[in-house]
PDBQT receptor file of N, H, CA, C and O in Angstrom, charges set to zero:
ATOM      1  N   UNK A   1       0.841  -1.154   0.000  1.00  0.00    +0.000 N 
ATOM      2  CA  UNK A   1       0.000   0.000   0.000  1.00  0.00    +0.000 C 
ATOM      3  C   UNK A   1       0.898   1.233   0.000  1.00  0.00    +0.000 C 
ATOM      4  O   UNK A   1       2.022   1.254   0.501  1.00  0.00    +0.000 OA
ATOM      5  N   UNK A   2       0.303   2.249  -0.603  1.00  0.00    +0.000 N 
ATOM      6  H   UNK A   2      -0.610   2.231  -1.010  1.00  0.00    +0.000 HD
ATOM      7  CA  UNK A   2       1.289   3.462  -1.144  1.00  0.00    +0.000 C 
ATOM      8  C   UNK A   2       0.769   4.521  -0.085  1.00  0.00    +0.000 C 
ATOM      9  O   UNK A   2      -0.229   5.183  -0.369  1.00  0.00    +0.000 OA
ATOM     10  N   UNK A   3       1.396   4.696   1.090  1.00  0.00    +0.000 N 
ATOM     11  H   UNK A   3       2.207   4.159   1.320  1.00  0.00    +0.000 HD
ATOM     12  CA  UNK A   3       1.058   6.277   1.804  1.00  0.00    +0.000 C 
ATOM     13  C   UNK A   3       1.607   7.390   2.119  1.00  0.00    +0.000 C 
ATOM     14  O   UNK A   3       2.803   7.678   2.153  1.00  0.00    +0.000 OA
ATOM     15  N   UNK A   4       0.858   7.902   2.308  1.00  0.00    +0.000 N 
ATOM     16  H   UNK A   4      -0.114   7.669   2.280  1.00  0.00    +0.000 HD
ATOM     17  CA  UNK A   4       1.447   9.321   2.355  1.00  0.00    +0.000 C 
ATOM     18  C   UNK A   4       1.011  10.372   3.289  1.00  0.00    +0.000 C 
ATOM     19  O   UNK A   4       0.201  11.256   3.006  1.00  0.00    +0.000 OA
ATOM     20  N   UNK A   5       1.538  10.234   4.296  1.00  0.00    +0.000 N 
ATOM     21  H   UNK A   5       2.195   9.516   4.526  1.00  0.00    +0.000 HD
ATOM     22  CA  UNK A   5       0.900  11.104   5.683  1.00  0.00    +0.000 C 
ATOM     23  C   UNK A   5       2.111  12.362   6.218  1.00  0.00    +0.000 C 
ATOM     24  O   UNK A   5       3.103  12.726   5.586  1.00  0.00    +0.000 OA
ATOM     25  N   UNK A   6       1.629  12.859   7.610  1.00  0.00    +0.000 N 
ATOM     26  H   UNK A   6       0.824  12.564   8.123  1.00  0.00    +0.000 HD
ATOM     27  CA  UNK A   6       2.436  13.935   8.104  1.00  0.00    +0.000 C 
ATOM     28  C   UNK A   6       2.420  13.024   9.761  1.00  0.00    +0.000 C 
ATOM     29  O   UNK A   6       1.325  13.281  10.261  1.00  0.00    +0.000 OA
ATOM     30  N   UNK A   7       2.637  12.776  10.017  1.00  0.00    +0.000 N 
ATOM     31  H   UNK A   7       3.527  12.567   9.611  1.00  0.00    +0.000 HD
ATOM     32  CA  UNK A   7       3.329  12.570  11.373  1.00  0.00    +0.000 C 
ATOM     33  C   UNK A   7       4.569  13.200  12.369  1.00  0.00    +0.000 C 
ATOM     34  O   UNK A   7       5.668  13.513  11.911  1.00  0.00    +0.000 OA
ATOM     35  N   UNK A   8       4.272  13.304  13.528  1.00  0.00    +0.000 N 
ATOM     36  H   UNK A   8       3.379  13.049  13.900  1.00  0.00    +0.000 HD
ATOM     37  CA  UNK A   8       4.618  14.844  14.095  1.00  0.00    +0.000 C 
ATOM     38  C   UNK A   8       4.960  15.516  13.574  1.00  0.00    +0.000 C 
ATOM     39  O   UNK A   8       6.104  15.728  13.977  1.00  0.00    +0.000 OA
ATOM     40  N   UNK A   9       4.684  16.250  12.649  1.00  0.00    +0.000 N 
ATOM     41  H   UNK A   9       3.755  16.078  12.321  1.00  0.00    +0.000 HD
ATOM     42  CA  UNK A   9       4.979  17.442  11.838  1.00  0.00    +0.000 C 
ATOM     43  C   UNK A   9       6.110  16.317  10.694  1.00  0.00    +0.000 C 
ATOM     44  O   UNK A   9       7.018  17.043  10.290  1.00  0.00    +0.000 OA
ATOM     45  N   UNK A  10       6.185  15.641  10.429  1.00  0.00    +0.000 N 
ATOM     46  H   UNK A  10       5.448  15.051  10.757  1.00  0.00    +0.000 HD
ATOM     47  CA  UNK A  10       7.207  15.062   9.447  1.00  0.00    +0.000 C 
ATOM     48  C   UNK A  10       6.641  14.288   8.298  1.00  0.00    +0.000 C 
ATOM     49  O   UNK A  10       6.009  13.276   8.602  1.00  0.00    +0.000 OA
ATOM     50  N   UNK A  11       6.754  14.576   7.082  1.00  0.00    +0.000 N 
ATOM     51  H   UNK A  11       7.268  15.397   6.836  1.00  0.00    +0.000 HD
ATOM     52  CA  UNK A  11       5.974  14.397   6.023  1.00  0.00    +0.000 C 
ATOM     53  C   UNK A  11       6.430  12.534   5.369  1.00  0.00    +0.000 C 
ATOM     54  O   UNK A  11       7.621  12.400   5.089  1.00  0.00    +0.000 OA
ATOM     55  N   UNK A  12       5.797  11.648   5.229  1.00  0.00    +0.000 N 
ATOM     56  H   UNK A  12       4.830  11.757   5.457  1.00  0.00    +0.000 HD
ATOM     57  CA  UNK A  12       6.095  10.243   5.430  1.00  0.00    +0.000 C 
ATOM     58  C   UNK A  12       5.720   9.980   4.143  1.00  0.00    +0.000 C 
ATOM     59  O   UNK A  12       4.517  10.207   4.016  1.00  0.00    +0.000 OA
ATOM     60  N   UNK A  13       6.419   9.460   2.770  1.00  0.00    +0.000 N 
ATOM     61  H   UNK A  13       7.396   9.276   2.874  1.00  0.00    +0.000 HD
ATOM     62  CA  UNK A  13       5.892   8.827   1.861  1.00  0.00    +0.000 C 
ATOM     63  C   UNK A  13       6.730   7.132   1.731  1.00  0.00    +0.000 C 
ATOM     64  O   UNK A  13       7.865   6.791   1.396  1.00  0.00    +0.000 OA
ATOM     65  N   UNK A  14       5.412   6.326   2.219  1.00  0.00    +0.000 N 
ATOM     66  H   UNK A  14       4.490   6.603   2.491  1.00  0.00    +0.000 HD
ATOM     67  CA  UNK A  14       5.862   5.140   2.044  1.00  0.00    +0.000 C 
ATOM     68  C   UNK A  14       5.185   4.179   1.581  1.00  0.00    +0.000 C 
ATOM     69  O   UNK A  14       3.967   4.311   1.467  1.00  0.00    +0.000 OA
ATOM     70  N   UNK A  15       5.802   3.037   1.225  1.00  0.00    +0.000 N 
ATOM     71  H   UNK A  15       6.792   2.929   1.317  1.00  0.00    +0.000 HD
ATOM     72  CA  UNK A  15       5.271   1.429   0.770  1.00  0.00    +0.000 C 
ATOM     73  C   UNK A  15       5.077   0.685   1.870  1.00  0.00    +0.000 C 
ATOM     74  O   UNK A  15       6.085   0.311   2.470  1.00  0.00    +0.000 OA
ATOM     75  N   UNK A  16       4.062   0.395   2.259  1.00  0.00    +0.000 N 
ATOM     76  H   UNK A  16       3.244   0.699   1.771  1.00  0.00    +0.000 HD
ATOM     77  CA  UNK A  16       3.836  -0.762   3.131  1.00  0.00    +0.000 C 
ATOM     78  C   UNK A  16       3.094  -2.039   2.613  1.00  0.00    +0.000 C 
ATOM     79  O   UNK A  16       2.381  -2.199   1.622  1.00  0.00    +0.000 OA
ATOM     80  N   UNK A  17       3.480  -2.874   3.574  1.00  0.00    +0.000 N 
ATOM     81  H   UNK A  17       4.059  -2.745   4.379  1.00  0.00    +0.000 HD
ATOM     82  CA  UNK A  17       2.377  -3.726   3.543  1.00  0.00    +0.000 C 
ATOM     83  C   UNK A  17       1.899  -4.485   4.779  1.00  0.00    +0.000 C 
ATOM     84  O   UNK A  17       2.561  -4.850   5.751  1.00  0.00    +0.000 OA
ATOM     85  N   UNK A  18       0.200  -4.688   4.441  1.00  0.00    +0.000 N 
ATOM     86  H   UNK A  18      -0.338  -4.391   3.652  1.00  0.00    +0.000 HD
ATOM     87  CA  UNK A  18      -0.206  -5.156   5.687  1.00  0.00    +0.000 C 
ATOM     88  C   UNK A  18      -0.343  -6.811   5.868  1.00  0.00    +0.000 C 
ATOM     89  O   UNK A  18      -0.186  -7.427   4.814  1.00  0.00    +0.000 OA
ATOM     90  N   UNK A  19      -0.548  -7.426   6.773  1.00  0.00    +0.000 N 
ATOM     91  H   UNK A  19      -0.675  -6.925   7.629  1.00  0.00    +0.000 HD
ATOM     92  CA  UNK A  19      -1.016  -8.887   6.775  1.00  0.00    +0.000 C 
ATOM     93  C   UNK A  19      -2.238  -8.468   7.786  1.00  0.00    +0.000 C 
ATOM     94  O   UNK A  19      -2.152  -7.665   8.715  1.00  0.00    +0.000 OA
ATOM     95  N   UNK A  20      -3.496  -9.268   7.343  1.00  0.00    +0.000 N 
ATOM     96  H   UNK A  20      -3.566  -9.920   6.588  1.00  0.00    +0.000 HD
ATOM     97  CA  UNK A  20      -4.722  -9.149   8.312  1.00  0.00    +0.000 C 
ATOM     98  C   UNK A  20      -5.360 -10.423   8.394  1.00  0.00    +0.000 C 
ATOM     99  O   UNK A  20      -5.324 -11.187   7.429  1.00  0.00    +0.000 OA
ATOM    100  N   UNK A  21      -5.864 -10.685   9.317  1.00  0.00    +0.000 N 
ATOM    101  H   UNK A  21      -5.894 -10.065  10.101  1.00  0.00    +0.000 HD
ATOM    102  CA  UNK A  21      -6.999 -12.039   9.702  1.00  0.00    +0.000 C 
ATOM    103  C   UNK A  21      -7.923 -11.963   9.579  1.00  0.00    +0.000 C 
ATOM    104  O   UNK A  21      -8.196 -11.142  10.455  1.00  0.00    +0.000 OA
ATOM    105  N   UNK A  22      -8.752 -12.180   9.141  1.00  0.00    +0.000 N 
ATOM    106  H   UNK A  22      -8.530 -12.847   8.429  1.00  0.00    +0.000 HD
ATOM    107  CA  UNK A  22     -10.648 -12.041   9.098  1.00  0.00    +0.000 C 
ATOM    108  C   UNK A  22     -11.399 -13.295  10.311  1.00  0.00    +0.000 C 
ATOM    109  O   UNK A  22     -11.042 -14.471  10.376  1.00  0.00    +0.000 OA
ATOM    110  N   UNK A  23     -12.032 -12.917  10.814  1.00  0.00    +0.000 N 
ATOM    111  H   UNK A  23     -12.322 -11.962  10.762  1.00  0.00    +0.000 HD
ATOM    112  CA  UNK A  23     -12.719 -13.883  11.180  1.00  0.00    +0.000 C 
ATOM    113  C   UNK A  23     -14.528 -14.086  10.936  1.00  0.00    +0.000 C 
ATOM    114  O   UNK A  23     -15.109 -13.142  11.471  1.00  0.00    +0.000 OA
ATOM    115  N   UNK A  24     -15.151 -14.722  10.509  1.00  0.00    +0.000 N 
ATOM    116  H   UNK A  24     -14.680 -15.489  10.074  1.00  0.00    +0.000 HD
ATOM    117  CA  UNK A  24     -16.887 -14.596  10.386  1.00  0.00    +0.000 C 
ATOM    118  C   UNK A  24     -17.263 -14.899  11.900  1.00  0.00    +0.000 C 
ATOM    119  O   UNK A  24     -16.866 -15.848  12.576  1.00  0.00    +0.000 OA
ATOM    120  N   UNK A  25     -18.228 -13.745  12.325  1.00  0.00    +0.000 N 
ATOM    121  H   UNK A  25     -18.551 -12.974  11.776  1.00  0.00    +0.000 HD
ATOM    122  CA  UNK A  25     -19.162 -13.574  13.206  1.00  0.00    +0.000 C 
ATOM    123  C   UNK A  25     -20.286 -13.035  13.068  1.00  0.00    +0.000 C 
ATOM    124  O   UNK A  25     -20.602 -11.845  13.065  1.00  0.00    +0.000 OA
ATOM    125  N   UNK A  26     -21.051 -14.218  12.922  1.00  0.00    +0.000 N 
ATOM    126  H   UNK A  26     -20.794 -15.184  12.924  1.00  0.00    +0.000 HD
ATOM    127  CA  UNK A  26     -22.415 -13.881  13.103  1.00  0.00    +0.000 C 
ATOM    128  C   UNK A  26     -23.126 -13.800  11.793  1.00  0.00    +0.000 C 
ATOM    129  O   UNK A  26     -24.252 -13.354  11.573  1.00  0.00    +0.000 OA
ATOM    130  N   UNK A  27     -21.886 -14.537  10.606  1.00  0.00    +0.000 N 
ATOM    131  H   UNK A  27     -20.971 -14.899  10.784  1.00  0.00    +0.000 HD
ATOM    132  CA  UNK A  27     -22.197 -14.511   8.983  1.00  0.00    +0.000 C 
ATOM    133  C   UNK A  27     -21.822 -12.889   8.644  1.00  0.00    +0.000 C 
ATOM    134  O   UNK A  27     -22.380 -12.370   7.678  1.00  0.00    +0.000 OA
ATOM    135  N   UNK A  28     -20.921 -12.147   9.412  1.00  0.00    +0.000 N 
ATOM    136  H   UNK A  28     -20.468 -12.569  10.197  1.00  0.00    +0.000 HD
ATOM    137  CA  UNK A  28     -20.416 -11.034   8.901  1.00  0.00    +0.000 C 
ATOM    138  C   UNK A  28     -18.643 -11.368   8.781  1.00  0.00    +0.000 C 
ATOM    139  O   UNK A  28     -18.170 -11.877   9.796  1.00  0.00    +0.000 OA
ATOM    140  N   UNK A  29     -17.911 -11.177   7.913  1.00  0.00    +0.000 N 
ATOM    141  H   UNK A  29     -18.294 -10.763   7.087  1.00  0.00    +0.000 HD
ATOM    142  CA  UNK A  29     -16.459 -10.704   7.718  1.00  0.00    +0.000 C 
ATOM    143  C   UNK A  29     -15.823  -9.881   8.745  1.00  0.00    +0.000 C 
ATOM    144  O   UNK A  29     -16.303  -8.747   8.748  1.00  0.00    +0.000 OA
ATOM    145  N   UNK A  30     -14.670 -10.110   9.844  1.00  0.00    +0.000 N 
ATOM    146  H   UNK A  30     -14.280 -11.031   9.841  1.00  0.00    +0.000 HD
ATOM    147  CA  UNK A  30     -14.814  -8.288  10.344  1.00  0.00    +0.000 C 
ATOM    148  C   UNK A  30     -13.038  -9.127  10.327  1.00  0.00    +0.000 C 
ATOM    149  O   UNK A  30     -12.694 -10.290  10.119  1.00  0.00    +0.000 OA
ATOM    150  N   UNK A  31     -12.419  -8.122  10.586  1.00  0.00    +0.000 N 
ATOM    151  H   UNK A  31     -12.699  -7.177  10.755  1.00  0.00    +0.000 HD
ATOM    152  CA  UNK A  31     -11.016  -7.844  10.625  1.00  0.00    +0.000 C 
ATOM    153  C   UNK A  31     -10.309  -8.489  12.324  1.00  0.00    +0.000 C 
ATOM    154  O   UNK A  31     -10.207  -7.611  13.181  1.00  0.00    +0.000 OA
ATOM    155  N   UNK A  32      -9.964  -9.605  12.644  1.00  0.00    +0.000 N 
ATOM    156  H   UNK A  32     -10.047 -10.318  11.948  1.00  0.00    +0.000 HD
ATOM    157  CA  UNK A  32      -9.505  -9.609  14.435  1.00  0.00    +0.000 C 
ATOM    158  C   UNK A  32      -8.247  -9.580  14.519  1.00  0.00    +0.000 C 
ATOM    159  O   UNK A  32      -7.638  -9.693  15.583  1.00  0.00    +0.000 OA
ATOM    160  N   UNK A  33      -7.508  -9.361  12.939  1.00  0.00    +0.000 N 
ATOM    161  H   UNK A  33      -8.003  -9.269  12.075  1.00  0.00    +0.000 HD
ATOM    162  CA  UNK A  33      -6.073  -9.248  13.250  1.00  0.00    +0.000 C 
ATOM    163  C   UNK A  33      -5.409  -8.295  12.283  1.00  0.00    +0.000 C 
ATOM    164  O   UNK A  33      -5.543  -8.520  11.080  1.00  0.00    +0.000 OA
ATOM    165  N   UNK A  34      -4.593  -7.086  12.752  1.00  0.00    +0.000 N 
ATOM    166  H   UNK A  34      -4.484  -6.902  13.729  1.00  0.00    +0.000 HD
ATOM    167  CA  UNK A  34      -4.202  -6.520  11.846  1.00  0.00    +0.000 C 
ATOM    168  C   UNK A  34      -2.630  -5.731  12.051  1.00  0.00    +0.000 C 
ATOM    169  O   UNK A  34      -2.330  -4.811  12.812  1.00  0.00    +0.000 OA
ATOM    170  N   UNK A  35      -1.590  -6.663  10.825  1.00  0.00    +0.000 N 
ATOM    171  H   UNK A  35      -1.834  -7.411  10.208  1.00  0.00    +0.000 HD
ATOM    172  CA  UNK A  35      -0.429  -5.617  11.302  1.00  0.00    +0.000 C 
ATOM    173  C   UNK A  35       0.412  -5.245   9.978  1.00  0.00    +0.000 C 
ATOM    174  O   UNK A  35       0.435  -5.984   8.994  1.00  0.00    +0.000 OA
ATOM    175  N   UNK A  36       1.225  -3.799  10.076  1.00  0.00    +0.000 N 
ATOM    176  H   UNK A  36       1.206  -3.199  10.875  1.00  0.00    +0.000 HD
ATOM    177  CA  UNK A  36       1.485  -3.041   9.164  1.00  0.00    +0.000 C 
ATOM    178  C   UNK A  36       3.325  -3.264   9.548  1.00  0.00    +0.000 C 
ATOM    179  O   UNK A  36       4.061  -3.228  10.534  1.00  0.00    +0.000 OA
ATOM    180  N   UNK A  37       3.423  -3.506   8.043  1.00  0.00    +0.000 N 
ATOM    181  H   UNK A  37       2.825  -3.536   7.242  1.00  0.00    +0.000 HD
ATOM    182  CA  UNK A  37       4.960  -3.444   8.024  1.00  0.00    +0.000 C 
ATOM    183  C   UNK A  37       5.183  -2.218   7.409  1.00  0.00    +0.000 C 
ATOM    184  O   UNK A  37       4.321  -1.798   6.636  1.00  0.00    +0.000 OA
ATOM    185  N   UNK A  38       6.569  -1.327   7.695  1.00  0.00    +0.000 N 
ATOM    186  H   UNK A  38       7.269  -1.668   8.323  1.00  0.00    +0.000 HD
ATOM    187  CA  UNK A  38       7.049  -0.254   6.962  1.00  0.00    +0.000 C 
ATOM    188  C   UNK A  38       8.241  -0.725   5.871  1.00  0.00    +0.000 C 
ATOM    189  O   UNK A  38       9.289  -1.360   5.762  1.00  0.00    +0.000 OA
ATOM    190  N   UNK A  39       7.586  -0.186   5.392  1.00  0.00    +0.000 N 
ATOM    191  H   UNK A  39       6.734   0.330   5.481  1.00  0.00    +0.000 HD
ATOM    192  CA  UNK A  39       8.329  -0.544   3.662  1.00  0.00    +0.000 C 
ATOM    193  C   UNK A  39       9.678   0.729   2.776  1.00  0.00    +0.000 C 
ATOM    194  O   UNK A  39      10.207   1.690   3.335  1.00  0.00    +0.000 OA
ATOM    195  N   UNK A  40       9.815   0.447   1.880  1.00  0.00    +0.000 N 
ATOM    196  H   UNK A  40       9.386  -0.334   1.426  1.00  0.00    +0.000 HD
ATOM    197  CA  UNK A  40      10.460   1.311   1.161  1.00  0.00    +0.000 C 
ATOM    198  C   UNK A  40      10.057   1.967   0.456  1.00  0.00    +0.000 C 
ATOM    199  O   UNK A  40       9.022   1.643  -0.127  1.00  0.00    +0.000 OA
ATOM    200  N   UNK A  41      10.863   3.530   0.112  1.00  0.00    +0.000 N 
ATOM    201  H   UNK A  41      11.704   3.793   0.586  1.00  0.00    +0.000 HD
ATOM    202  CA  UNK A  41      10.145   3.783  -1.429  1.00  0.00    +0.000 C 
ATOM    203  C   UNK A  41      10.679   3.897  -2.377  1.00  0.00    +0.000 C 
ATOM    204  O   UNK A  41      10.471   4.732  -3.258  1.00  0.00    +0.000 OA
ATOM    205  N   UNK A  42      11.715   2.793  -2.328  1.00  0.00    +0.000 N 
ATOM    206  H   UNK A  42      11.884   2.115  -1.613  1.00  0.00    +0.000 HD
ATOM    207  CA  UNK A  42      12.728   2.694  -3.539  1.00  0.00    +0.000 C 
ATOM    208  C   UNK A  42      12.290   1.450  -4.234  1.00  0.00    +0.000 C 
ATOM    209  O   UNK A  42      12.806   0.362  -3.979  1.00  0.00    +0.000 OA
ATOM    210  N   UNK A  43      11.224   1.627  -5.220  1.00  0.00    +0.000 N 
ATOM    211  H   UNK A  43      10.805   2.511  -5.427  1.00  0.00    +0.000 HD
ATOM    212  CA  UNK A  43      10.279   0.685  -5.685  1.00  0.00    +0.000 C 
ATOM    213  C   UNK A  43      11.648  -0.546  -7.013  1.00  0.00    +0.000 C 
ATOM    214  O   UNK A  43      11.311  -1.653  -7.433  1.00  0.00    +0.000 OA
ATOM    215  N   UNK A  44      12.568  -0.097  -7.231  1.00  0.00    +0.000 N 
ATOM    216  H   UNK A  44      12.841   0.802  -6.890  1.00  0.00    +0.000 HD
ATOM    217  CA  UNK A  44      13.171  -0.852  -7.343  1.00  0.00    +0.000 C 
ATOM    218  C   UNK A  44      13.675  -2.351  -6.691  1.00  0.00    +0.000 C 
ATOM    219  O   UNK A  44      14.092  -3.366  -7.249  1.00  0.00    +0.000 OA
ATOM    220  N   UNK A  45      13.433  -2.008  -5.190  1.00  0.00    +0.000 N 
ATOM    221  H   UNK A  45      13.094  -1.184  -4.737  1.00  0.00    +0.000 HD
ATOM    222  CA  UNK A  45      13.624  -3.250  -3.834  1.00  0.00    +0.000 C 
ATOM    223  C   UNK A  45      12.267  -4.292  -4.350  1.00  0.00    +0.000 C 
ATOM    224  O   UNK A  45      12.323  -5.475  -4.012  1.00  0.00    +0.000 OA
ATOM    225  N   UNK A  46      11.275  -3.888  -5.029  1.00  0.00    +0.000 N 
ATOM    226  H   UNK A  46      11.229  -2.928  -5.303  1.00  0.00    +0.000 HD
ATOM    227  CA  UNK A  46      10.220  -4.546  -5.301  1.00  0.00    +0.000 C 
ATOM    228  C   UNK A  46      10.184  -5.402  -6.349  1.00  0.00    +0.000 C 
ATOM    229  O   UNK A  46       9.100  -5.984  -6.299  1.00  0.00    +0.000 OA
ATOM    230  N   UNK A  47      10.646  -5.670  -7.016  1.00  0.00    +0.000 N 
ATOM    231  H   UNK A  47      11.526  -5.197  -7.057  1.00  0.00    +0.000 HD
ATOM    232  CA  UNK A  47      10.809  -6.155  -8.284  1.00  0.00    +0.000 C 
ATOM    233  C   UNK A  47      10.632  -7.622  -8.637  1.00  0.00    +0.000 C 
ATOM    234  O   UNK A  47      10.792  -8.002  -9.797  1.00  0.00    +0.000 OA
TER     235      UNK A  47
């Protein structure tokens, strides 16, 4: 995922990616696990 935020005043453009778990409750989808790796933005490392 491609973001682009300001955090304490410091302007962040990065590649991440997430891994998440789903679990069904109740015949709904909802999210019970979710974690974010920080990535690069030297999209060359991607290849």
């Amino acid at each position: 995922m491609k973001e682009e935020f300001n955090y304490k005043g410091e302007r962040n453009n990065d590649l991440s990616s997430y891994s998440l778990i789903f679990k069904k409750i109740d015949g709904t989808w909802k999210i019970s696990w979710m974690q974010r790796s920080q990535g690069t933005t030297d999209l060359s490392t991607w290849s």
